[in-house]
C-alpha positions in Angstrom: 192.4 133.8 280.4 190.1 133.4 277.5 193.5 133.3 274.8 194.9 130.6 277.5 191.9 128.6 276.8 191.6 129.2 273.1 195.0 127.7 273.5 194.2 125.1 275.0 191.6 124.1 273.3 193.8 124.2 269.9 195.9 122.1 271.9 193.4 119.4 272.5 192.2 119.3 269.0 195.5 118.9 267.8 195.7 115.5 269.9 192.5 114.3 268.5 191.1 114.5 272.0 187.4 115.5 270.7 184.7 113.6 269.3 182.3 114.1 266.1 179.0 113.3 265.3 177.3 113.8 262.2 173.5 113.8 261.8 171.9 113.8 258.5 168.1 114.8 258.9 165.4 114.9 257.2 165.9 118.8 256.0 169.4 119.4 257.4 172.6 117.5 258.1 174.2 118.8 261.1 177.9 118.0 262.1 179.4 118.8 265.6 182.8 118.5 267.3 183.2 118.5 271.3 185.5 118.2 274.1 186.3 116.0 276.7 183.3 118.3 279.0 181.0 117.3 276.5 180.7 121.7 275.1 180.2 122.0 271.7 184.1 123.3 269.9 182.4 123.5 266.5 179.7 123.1 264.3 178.4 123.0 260.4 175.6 121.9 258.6 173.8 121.4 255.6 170.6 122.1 254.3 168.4 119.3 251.8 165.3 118.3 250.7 164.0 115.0 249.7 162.0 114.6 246.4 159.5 112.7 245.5 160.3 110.6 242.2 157.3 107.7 240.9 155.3 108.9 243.8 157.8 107.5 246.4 160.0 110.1 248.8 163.8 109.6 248.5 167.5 111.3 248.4 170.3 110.5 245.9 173.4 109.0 247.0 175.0 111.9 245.4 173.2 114.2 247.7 173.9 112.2 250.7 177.7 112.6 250.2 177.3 116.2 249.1 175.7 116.8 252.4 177.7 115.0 254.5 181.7 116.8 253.1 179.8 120.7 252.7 178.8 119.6 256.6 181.8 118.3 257.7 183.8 120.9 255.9 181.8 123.9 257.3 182.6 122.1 261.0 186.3 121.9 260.0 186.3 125.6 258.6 185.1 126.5 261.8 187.4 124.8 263.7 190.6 126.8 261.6 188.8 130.2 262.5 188.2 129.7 265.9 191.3 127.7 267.1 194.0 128.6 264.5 194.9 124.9 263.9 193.2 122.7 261.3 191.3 119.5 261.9 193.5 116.5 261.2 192.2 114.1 263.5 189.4 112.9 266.1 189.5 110.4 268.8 185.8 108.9 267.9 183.6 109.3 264.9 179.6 108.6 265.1 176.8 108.8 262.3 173.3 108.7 262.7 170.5 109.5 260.6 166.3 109.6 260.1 165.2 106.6 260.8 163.6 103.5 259.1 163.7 103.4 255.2 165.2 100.9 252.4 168.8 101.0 251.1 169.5 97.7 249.3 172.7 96.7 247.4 173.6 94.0 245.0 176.5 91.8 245.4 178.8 94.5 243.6 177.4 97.1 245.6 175.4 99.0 243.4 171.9 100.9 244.7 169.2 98.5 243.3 166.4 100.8 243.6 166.6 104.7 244.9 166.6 105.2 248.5 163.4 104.9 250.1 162.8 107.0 253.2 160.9 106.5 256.3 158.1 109.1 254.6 156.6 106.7 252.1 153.7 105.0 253.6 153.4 102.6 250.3 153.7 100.0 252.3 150.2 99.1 254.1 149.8 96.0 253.2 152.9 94.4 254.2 152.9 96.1 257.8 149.4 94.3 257.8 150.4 91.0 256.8 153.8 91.0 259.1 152.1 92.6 261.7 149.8 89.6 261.8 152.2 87.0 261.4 154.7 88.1 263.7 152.3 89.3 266.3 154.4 92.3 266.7 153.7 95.8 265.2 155.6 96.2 261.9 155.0 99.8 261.3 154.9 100.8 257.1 158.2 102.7 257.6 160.5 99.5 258.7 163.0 98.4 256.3 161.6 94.7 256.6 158.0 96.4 255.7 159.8 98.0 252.2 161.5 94.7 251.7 158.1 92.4 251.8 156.5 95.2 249.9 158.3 94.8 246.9 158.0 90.9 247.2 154.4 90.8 247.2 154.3 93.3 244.4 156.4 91.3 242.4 159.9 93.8 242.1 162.4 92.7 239.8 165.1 93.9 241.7 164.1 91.7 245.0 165.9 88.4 243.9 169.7 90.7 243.3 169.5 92.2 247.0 172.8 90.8 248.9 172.4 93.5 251.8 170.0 96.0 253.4 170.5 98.6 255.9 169.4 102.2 257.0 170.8 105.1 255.9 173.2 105.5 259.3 174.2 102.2 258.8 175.2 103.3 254.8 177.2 106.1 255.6 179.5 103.8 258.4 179.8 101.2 255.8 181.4 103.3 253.3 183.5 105.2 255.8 184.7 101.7 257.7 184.1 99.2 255.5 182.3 96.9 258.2 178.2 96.5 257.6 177.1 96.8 261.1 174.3 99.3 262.6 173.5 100.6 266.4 170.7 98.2 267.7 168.5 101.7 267.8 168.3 101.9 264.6 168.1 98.2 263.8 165.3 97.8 265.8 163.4 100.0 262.7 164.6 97.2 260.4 163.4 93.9 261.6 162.1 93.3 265.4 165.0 92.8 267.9 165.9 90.4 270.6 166.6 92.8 273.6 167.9 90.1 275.8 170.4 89.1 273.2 171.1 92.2 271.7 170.5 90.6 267.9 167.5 90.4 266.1 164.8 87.8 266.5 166.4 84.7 265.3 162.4 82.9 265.7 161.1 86.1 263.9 164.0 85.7 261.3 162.9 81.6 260.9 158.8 82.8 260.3 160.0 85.6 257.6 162.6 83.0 255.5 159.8 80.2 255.3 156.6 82.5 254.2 155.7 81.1 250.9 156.6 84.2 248.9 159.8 84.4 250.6 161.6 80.9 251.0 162.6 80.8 247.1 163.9 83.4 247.2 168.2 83.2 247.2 168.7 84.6 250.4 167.9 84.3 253.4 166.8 87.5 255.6 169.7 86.9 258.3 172.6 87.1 255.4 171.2 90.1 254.3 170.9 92.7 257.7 173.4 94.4 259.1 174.9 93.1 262.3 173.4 94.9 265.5 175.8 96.4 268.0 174.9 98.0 271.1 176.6 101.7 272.2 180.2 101.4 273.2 180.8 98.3 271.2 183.9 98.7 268.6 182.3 99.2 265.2 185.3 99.6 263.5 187.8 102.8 262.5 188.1 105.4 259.9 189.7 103.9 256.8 191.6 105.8 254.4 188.9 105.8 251.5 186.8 106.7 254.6 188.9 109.7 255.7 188.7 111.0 251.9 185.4 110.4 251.3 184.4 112.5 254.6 187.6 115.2 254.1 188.1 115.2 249.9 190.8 117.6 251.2 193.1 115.2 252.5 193.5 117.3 255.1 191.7 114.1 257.8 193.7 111.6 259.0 192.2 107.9 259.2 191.9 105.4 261.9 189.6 107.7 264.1 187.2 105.0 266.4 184.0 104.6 265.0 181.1 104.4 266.9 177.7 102.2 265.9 175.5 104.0 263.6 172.1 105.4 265.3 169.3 106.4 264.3 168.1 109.3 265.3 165.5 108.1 268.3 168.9 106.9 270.2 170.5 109.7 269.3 167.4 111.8 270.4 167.4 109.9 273.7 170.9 110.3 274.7 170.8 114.3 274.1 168.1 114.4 276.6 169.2 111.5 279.3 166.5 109.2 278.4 167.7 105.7 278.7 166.9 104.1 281.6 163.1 102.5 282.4 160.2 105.1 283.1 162.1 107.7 281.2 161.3 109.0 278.3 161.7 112.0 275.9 160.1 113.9 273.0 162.0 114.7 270.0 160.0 117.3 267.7 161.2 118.6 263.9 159.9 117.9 260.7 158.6 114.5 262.3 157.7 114.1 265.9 158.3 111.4 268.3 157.6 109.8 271.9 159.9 107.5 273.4 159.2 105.7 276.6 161.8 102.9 277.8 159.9 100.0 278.8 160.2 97.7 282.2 158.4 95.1 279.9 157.9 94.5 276.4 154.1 95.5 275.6 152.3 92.1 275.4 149.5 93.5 273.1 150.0 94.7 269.4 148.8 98.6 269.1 149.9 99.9 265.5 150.1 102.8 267.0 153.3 102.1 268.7 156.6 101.0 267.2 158.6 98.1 269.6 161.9 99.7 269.7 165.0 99.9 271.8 167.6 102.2 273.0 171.0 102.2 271.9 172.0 100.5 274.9 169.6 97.3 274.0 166.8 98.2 276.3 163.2 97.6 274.9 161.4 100.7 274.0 157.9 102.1 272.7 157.5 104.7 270.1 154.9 107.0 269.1 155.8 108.3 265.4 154.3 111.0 263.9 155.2 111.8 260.0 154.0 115.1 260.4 155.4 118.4 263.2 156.6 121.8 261.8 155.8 121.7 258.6 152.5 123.2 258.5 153.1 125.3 261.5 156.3 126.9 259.7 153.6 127.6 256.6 151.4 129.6 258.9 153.9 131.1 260.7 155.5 132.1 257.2 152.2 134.0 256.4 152.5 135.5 259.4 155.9 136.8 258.7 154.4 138.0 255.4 152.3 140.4 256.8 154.8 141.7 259.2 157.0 142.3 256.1 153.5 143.9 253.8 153.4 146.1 257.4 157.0 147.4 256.9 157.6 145.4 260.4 160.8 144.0 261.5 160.9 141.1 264.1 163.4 138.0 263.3 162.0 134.5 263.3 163.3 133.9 267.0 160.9 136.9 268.1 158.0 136.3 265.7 157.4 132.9 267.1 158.2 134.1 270.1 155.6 136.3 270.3 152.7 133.8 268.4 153.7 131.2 270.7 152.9 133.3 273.9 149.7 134.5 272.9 148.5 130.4 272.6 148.8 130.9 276.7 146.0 133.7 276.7 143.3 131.4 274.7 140.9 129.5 275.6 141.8 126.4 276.8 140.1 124.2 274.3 141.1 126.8 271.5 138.4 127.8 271.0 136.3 125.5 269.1 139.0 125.8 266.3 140.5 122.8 264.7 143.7 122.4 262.5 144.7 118.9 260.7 148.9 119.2 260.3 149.0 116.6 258.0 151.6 118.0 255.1 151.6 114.3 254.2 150.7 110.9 255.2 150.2 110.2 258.0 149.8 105.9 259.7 148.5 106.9 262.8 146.2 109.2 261.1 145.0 106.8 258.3 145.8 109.5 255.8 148.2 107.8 252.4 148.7 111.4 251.9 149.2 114.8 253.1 146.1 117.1 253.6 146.3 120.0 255.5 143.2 121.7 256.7 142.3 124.4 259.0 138.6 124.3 260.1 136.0 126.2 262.7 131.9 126.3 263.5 130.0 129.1 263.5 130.3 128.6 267.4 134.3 128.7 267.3 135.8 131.7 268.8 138.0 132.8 266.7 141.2 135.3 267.7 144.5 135.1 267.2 145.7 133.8 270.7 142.9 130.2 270.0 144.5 129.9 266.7 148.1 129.5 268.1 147.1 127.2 270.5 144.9 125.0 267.8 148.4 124.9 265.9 150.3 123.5 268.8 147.4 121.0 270.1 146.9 120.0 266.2 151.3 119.8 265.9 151.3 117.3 268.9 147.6 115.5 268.4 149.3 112.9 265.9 151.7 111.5 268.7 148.9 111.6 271.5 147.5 108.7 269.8 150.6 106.7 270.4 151.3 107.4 274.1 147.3 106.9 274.5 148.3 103.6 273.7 151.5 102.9 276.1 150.1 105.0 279.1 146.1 104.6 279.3 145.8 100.9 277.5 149.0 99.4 278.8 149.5 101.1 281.5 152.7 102.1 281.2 154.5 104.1 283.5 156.5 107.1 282.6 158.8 108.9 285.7 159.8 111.7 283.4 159.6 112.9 279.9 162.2 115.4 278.5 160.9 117.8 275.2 163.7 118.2 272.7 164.1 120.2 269.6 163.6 123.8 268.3 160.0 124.5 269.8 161.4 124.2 272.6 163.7 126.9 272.3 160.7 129.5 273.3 160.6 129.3 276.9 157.4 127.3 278.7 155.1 127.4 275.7 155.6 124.0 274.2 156.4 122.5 277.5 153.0 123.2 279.2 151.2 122.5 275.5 152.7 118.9 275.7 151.7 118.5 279.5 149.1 119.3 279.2 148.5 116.9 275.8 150.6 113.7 277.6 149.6 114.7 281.6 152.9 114.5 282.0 155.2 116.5 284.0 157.7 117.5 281.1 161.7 118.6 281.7 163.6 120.9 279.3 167.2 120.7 279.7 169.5 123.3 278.9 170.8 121.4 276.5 167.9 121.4 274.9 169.4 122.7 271.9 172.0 120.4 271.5 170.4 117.9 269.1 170.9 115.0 267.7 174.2 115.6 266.5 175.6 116.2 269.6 173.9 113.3 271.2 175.7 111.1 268.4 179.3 112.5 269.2 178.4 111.7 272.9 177.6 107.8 271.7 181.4 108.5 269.9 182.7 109.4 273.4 181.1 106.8 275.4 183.7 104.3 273.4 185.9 105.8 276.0 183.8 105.1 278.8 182.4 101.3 278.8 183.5 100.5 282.5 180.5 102.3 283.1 176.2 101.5 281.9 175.4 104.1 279.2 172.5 105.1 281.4 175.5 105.9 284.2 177.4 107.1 282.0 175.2 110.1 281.1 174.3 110.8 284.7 177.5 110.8 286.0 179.5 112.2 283.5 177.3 114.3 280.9 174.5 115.3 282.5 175.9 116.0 285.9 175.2 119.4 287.0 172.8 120.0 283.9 170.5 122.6 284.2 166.6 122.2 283.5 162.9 123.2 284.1 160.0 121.0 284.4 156.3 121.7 283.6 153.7 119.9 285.5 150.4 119.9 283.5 147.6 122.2 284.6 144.2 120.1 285.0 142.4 123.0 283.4 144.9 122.8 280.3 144.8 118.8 280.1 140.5 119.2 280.1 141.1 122.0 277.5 143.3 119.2 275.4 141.2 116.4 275.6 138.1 118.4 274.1 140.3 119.6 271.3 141.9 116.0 270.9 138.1 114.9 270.8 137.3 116.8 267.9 140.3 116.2 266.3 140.1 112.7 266.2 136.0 112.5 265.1 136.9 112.9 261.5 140.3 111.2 261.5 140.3 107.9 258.5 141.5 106.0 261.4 138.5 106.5 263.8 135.7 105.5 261.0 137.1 101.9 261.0 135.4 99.2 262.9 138.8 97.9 264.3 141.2 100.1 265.0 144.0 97.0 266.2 145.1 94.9 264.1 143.7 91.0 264.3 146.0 88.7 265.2 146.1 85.0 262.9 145.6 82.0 265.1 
């Protein structure tokens, strides 16, 4: 039976009757291929770090393509050892990535300046200034906030730019030739119309005639990307695009390409979060809260970026720069002394077994507090990173209220975003799904955010699946428009889909609060008299 369905499966990838989707992240760039059932046939990835050059965080160009081939060509390796047959074709294609950042090109296409990433937080005083003007919350990481940035500080390169986009929205580009980008992950370039699926066009007027900007020799429109929403054609693998992606040869071209997402959508779709009053957390390097909306917010909060889904549908976002980083370098210390003890435990059951023990604390932690910030941090108020691990005299200190000071400190940041949505506007949230590798250890995370949202939060078996996979599901859906994307993934994806839910313990969400208390006492952000912005007019 099994050889009969090796078979089979050779047989399908032969036809092209899979779909891929290629994720490049902010430490790894993960490619996967699937079937018509949506189960993972292959997989390959690619490991990169981002370096910070004249005190601003980017990746080369070079990289990026060196990334995305060793990814693809580990997938398609794979493929040849499990299946026998090599990869020649797909039905659909999809690229996402981090999102956010500045990639602009002249009118010959040259990089004008290197590739700034959704990391830098350079850009405070044009988020303030936009913010105002538009009324709207223009978070420092939006491509339109890196754009006015270098206006105001006077750029040379400014006047040469003939197009901007994210790096998604790069990648599709060169692969397809068309300069066009998911509405996710437009939505972090300029404020979007979610009615009309395009951005603002009044928003677009305000920007072209600020006083710094109408001399300039464009105008904003002629240089964004146009927005398409999932399931919309966004062109086909070209041949230059087939051999920039396989420098084998061995791809075939005209593969269906699906719009470039950023990795929020792609985030969402991997955990069924697209319709209103759902909602999901995606956690890695960087952390993140989505909630789709009934409404757009009325009221600016900078703590919340005015998104949408990759299906159009207005959407709040609590963005944290900071996650695993500083609980990897403690849990690497940790792993230093099992190794100076001549112990043996593998990552899986070392954090395994630090995780657990943040259930047997107290439920405050102790009196502990940890600050995750390995770098800046906007909702923080922090231009740069500054990791710190503190305690009283009065702290109780052990093992077990350390762990859980980690995972309260990893998921404080975001708190102060979905503060915003659920106790100031009221939002209301049905369901939240966690996503992404903390996850993986079962309960611990789960009741940790509960109890830090007061939430009831779902893990889905898929789980795992990440972003990736959710991006060659967007590829797939170009098979499926007769059908909502939101009905779509219930009907065909998701159906059957096994998960667990979490409701928060009252005990653990008072335990929370006290720690979120102290946590936030000494934050930049709370020593300012105004902590919104004020709005001109």
């Amino acid at each position: 039976m099994e050889a009969d369905t090796g078979k089979d499966l050779a047989q399908e990838i032969q036809a092209g009757r899979t779909s891929l989707g290629i994720e490049l992240g902010s430490t790894r760039i993960k490619a996967i291929l699937i079937d018509r059932e949506y189960q993972t046939l292959a997989d390959g990835d690619f490991a990169w770090e981002n370096q910070l050059k004249e005190g601003l965080w980017t990746y080369s160009l070079d990289q990026v393509w060196q990334g995305v081939q060793g990814a693809y060509a580990a997938l398609a390796a794979q493929v040849k050892e499990r299946y026998g047959v090599a990869l020649t074709r797909m039905g659909a294609i999809g690229f996402s990535a981090m999102m956010h950042g500045y990639l602009a090109f002249d009118k010959d296409d040259r990089l004008l300046v290197p590739f700034r990433t959704w990391r830098n937080t350079n850009t405070s005083q044009a988020h303030e200034r936009l913010s105002r003007i538009f009324r709207v919350n223009i978070p420092e990481r939006w491509s339109i906030a890196h754009l006015y940035q270098a206006i105001l500080g006077g750029e040379e390169h400014v006047d040469r730019v003939d197009f901007i986009t994210t790096l998604s929205g790069y990648v599709h580009w060169r692969l397809t030739g068309r300069k066009v980008l998911g509405i996710g992950d437009g939505s972090g370039m300029f404020p979007v119309d979610s009615r009309r699926h395009c951005f603002d066009q009044a928003m677009l007027d305000t920007f072209d005639h600020l006083p710094e900007v109408k001399s300039r020799p464009w105008a904003i429109r002629d240089i964004l990307p146009k927005l398409l929403v999932a399931g919309e054609d966004a062109g086909s693998l070209t041949e230059e695009g087939a051999r920039l992606l396989d420098p084998t040869g061995t791809l075939e071209p005209g593969a269906a390409m699906a719009p470039p997402e950023g990795d929020a959508g792609t985030g969402m779709v991997a955990t069924n979060s697209v319709r209103p009053r759902t909602g999901n957390v995606s956690a890695g390097t960087s952390i993140f809260a989505m909630v789709v909306l009934e409404d757009r917010m009325e009221r600016l909060h900078p703590e919340v970026d005015p998104v949408a889904t990759p299906a159009g549908d207005p959407a709040g976002m609590s963005h944290a720069n900071n996650f695993t980083s500083d609980l990897n370098a403690w849990v690497g210390l940790f792993r230093d002394f099992t190794e100076a003890a001549g112990l043996r435990m593998d990552d899986d059951e070392l954090y395994a077994t630090l995780f657990n023990l943040a259930l047997q604390s107290d439920k405050d932690a102790g009196g502990l507090i940890n600050y995750c910030f390995y770098s800046g941090e906007f909702l923080a108020g922090l231009e740069e990173g500054r990791p710190v691990f503190a305690r009283g005299p009065e702290s109780r200190m052990n093992l077990a209220n350390f762990m859980r000071a980690q995972l309260f400190s990893a998921f404080a940041p975001v708190t102060i975003g979905m503060d915003a949505m659920t106790r100031q506007e009221s939002v209301r949230v049905d369901s939240l799904v966690g996503h992404g590798g903390i996850f993986a250890t079962p309960k611990v995370a789960q009741k940790i955010l509960a109890a830090a949202f007061d939430t009831p939060i779902r893990v889905m078996s898929t789980a795992a699946e990440g972003g990736a996979w959710g991006m060659a599901v967007l590829a797939d859906y170009l098979n499926h428009t007769d059908q909502t994307l939101a009905d779509y993934l219930d009907s065909k994806v998701f159906a059957g889909v096994e998960s667990s839910v979490e409701e928060p313990d009252p005990e653990d969400v008072k335990g929370f609060r006290a720690f979120f208390e102290r946590f936030s006492r000494s934050l930049p952000i709370e020593q300012e008299a105004v902590r919104t912005i004020p709005l001109e007019g």
